[in-house]
DRENDOMI-460694 format. One record per residue (C-alpha): residue number from 1; x, y negated, z. Coordinates in Angstrom, 3 decimals. Example, Ala and Ser with C-alpha at 12.3 -4.5 7.8 and 13.67 -1.06 7.14 Angstrom:
2
R, num, east, north, up
R, 1, 12.300, 4.500, 7.800
R, 2, 13.670, 1.060, 7.140
This chain:
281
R, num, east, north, up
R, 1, 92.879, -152.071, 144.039
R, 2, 89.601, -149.851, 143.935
R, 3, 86.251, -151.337, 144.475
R, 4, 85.515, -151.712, 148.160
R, 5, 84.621, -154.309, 151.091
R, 6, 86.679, -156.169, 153.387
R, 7, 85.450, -157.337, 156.683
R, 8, 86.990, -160.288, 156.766
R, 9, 86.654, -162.465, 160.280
R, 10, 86.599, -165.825, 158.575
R, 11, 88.428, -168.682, 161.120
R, 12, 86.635, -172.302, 161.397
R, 13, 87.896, -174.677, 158.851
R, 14, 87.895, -172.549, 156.003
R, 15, 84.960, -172.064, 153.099
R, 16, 83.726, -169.078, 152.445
R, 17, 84.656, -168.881, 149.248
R, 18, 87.970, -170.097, 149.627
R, 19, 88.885, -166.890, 152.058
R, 20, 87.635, -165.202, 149.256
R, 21, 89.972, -166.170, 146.903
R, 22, 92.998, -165.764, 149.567
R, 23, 91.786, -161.930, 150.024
R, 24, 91.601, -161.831, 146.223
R, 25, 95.074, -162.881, 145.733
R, 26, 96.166, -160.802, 148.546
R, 27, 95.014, -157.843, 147.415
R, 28, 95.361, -158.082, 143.502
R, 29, 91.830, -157.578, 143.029
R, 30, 90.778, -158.793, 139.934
R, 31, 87.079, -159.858, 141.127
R, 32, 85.979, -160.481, 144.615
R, 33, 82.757, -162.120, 146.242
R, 34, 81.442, -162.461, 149.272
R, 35, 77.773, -160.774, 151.196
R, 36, 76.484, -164.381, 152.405
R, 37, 78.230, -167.309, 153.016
R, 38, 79.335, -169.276, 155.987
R, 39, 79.013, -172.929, 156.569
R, 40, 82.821, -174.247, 156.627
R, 41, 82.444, -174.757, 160.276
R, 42, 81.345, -171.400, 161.142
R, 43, 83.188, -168.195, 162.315
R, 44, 83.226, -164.769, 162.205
R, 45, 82.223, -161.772, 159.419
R, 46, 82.342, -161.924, 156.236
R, 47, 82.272, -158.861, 154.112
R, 48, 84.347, -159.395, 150.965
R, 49, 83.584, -157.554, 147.791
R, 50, 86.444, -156.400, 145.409
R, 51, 86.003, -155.150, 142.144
R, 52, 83.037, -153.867, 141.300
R, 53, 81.753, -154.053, 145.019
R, 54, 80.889, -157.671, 144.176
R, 55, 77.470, -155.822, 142.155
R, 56, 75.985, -155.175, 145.773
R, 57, 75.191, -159.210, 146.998
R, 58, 71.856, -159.251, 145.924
R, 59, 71.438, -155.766, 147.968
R, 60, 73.181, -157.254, 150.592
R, 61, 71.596, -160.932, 150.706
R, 62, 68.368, -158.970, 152.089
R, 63, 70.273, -157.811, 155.452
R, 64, 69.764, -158.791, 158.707
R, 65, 72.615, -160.935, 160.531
R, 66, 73.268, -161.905, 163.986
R, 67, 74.979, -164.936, 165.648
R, 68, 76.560, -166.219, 168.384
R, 69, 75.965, -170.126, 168.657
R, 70, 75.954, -173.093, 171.315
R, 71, 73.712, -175.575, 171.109
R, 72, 73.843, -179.064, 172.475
R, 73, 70.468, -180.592, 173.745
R, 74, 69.804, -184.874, 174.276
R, 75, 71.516, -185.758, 170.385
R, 76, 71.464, -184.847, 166.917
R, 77, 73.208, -185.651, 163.834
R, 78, 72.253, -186.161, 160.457
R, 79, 73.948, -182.603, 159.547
R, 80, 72.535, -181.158, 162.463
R, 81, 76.129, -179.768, 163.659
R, 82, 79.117, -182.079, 164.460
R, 83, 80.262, -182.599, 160.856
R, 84, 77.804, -185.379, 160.719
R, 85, 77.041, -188.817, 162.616
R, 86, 74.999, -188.974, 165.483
R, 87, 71.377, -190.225, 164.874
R, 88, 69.757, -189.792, 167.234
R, 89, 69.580, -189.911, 171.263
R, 90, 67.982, -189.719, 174.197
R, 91, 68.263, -188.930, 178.215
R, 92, 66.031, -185.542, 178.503
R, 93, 67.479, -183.063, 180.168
R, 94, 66.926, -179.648, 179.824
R, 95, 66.729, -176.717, 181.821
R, 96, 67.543, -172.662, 181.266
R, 97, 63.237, -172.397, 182.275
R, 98, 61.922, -174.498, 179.823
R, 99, 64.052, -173.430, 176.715
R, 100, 62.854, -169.749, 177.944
R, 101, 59.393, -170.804, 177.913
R, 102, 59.473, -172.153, 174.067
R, 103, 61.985, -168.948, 172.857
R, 104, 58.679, -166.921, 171.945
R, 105, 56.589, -169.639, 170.164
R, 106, 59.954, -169.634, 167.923
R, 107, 59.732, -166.142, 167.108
R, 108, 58.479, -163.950, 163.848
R, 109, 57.984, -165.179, 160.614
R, 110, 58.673, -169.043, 160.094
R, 111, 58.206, -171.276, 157.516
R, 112, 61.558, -173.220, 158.008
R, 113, 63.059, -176.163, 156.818
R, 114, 66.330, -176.016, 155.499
R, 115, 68.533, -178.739, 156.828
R, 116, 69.242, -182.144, 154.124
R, 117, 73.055, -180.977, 154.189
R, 118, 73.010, -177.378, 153.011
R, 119, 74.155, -175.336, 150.429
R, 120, 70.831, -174.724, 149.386
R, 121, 70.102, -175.669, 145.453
R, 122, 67.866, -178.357, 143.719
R, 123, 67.716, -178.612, 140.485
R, 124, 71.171, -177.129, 140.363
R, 125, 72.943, -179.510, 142.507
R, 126, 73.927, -178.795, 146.005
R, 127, 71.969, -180.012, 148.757
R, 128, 74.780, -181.717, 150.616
R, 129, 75.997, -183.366, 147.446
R, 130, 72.814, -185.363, 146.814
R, 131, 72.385, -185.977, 150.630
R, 132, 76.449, -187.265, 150.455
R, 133, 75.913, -189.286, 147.660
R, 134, 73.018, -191.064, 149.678
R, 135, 70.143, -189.855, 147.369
R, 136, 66.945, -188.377, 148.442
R, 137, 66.944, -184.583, 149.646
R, 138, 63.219, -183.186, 148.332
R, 139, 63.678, -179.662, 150.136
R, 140, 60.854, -176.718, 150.520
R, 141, 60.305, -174.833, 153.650
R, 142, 61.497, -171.152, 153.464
R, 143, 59.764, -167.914, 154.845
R, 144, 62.374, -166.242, 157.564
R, 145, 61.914, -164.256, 159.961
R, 146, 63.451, -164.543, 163.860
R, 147, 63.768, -161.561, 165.564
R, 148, 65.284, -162.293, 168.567
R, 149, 66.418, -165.499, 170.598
R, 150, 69.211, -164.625, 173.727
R, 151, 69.624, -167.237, 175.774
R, 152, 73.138, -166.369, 177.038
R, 153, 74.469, -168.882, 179.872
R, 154, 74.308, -172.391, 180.411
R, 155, 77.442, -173.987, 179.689
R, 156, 76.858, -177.243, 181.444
R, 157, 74.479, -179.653, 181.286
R, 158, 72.460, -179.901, 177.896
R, 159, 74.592, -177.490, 176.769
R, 160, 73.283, -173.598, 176.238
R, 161, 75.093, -170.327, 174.576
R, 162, 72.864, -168.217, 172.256
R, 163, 72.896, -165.073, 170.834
R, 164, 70.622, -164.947, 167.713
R, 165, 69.112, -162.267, 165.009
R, 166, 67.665, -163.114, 162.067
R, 167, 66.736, -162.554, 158.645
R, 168, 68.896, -163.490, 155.913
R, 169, 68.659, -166.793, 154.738
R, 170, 67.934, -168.351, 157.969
R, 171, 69.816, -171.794, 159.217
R, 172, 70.920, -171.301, 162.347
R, 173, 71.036, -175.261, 162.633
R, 174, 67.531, -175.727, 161.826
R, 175, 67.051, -173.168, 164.990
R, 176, 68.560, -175.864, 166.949
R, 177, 66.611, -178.384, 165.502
R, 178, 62.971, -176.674, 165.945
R, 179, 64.148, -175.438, 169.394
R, 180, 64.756, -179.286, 170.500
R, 181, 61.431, -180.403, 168.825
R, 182, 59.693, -177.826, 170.932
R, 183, 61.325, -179.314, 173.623
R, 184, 60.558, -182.691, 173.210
R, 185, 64.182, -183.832, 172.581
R, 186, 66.954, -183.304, 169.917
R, 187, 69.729, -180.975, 169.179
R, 188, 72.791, -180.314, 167.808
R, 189, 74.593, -177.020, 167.063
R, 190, 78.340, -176.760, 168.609
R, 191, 79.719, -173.676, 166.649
R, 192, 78.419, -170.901, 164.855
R, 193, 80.223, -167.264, 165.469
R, 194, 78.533, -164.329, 162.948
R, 195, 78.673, -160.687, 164.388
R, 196, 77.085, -158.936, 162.323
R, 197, 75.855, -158.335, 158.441
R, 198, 73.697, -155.935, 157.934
R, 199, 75.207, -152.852, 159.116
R, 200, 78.624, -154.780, 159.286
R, 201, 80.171, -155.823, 162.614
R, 202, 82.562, -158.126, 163.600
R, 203, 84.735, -155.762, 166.142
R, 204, 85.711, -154.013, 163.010
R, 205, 86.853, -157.285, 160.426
R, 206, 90.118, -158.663, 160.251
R, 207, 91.942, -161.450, 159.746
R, 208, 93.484, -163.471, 157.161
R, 209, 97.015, -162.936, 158.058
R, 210, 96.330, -159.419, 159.275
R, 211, 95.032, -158.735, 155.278
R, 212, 97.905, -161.095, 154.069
R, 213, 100.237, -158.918, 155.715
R, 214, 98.942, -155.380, 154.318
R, 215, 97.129, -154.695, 157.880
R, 216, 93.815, -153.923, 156.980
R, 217, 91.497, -150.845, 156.335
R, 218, 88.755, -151.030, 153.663
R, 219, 84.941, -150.287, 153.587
R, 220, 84.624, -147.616, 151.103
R, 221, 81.726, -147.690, 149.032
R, 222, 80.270, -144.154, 149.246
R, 223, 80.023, -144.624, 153.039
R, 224, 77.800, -147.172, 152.540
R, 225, 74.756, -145.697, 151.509
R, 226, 73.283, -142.098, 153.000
R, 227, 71.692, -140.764, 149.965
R, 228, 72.386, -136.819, 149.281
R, 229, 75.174, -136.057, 147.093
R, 230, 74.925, -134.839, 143.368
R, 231, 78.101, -133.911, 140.775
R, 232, 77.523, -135.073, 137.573
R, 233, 79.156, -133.224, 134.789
R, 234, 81.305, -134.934, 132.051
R, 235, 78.711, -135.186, 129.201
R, 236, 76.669, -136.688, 131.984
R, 237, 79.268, -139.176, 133.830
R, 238, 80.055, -139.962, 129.935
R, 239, 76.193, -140.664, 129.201
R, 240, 76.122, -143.103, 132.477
R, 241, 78.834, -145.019, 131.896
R, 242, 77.881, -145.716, 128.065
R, 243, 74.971, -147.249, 129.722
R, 244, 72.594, -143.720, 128.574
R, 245, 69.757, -142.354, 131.172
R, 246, 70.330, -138.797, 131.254
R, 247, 67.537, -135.781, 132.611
R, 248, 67.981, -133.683, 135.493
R, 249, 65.478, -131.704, 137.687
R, 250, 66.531, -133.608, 140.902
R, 251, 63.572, -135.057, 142.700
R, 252, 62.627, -138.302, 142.361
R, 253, 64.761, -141.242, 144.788
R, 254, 68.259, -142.190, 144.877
R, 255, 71.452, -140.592, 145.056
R, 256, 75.213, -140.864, 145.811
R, 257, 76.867, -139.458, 142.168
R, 258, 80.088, -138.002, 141.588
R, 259, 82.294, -136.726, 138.653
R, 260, 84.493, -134.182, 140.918
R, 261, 86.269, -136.566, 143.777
R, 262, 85.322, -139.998, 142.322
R, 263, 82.701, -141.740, 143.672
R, 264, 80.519, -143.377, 140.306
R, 265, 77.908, -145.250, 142.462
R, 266, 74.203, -144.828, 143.325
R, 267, 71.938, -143.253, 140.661
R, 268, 68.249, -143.482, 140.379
R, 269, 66.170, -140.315, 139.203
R, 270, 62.399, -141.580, 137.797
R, 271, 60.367, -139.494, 135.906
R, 272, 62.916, -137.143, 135.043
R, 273, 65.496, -139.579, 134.561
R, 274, 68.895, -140.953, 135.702
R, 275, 70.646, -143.737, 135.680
R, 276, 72.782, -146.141, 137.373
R, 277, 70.996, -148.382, 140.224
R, 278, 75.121, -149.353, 141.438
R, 279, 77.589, -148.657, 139.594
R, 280, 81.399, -149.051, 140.658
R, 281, 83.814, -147.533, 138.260
């Protein structure tokens, strides 16, 4: 198959990675990745890379994403989601006006705590492993940055839909945790539903069985980015791909680069020079 994405809409349950191997094996890809993962519990888009599409995550890790999540005030756990065992309890209840009046002291850049059971490495062990193996979690806060906080209905009592955007990187279940501090209680998040990655939504992802079954339409790699167009000769596409810098007279910036019909990837021109910035052939 030819390097691409997949919008895959990733069911609860599952790992992120394990979907990716299941549209890998569909598809006869020989590698495939994912743009940011989602907790096993958690729903929703998740673009899959195949072939040499898995060279844009670190591009990709710096998009914005937005979710849809409930969160349940009065308890928490220690995973802060319902994987884990309650810890904690109390009889507060909470109303639709006072989680509106704390929304905005949330907002902007935040210095935020990643939750004990994450993915999130120390020393090159998982998070969640050392926290499941009952050994002390030393984590750092993390610079995100919130950019919006919907509060979308109240589902009953201590219970509240959100719709949330955010920069990558950002725990939505350390949201629920800072949100219940400021509200002089605890939390715990319900579900976790992502809509959108970076330019990526969910309306247009599909399933597993839909890509199982050959039902699926691809994200095409020279619609990604909207750089102008330049045709590369063969003694240049030769050059590139033999890992050479060649000159042209183009100005300087980046560019969408072709040898006739096939898309090679995104060049860089510098100071006279070309040469690959992503490459997929």
């Amino acid at each position: 198959m030819n390097s691409c994405i997949i919008l895959v809409n990733k069911p609860r349950g599952l790992s992120s990675n394990t979907c990716v191997n299941i549209v890998k094996h569909a598809v006869g890809a020989k590698k495939a990745g994912h743009l940011g993962t989602l907790d096993v519990e958690g729903e929703g888009l998740l673009p899959v890379t195949i072939n040499k599409a898995t060279t844009l995550f670190d591009y990709y890790l710096q998009k914005d994403k937005i979710y849809k999540t409930t969160f349940r005030f009065g308890e928490t756990t220690d995973t802060l989601d319902l994987e884990g065992e309650v810890t904690e309890k109390n009889d507060k209840i909470v109303t639709e006006e006072e989680i509106i009046k704390v929304i905005p002291s949330m907002l902007g850049k935040v210095a935020q705590m990643p939750p004990a059971y994450s993915a999130k490495k120390i020393k090159g062990q998982k998070a969640y492993d050392l926290a499941r193996a009952g050994k002390e979690v030393e984590l750092k806060p993390k610079e995100i940055e919130i950019y919006s906080i919907k509060l979308l209905s109240k589902l009953k009592e201590n219970e509240f839909a959100f719709e949330i955007h955010c920069s990558s990187g950002t725990y939505i279940r350390s949201i629920c945790r800072d949100m219940a501090t400021a509200l002089s209680t605890y939390g715990v998040m319900l579900n976790i539903l992502r809509t959108k990655c970076g330019d990526f939504v969910l309306d247009n992802a599909f399933t597993l069985d839909e890509i199982k079954a050959g039902n699926f339409k691809t994200v095409e790699l020279d619609t990604l980015f909207n750089y102008e167009k330049i045709q590369l000769n063969q003694f240049e596409t030769d050059r590139l791909l033999n890992g050479v810098w060649i000159e042209r007279k183009e100005s300087e910036g980046l560019y969408n680069a072709y040898f006739g019909e096939e898309y090679l990837g995104v060049v860089s021109q510098e100071s006279g020079k070309i040469k690959f910035k992503f490459r997929f052939v």
